[in-house]
C-alpha positions as CSV (number, residue, x, y, z in Angstrom):
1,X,222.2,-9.9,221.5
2,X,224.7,-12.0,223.3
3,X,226.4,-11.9,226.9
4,X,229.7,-12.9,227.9
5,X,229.7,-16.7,228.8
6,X,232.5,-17.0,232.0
7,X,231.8,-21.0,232.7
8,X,229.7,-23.2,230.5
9,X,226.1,-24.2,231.8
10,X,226.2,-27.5,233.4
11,X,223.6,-30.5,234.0
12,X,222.4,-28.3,236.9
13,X,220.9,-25.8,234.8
14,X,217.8,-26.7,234.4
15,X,214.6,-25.4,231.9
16,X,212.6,-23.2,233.7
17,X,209.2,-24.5,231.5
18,X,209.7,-28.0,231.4
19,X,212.8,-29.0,233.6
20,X,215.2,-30.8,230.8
21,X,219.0,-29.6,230.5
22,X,219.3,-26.1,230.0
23,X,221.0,-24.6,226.9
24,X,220.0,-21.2,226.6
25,X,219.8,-18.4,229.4
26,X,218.0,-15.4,228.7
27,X,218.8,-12.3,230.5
28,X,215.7,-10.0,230.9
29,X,214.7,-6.8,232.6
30,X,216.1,-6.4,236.6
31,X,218.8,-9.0,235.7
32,X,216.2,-11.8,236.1
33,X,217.8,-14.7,234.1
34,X,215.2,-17.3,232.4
35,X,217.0,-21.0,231.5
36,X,215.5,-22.9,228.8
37,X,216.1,-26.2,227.2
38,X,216.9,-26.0,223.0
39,X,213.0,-27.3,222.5
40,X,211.6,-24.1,224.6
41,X,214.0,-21.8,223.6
42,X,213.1,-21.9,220.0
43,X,209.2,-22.1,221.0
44,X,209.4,-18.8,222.6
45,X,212.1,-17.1,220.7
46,X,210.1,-14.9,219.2
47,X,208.7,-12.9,222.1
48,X,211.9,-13.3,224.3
49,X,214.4,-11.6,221.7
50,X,212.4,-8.6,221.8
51,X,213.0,-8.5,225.5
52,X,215.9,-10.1,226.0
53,X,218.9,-7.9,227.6
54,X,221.1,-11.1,226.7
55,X,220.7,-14.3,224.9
56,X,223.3,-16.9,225.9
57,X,223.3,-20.0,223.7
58,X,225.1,-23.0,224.3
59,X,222.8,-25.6,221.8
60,X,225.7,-26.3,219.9
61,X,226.8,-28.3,222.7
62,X,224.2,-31.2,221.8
63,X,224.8,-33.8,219.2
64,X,224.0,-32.7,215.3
């Protein structure tokens, strides 16, 4: 699942587990949007997907 991305995240964005640069946004029930840094978002991948009304990833934003 994927959502339209109007303006890329910024620095401001910030992880909503651990409080590093966010690069993924996860839109769940309600419109409730969870921010997680590429280190979280992989951790809890697994559970989110299945929940997730929208996955927006920017990780390919950081260095290889």
């Amino acid at each position: 699942m994927t959502t339209a991305v109007a303006t890329p995240m910024s620095a401001l964005d910030r992880c909503d587990r651990c409080g590093a640069q966010a690069y993924v946004r996860v839109t769940v029930a309600d419109g409730l949007e969870l921010d997680f840094c590429a280190h979280h978002a992989r951790k809890y991948e697994a559970v989110l997907r299945g929940k997730a009304l929208g996955w927006r990833d920017e990780t390919d934003r950081l260095a290889p």
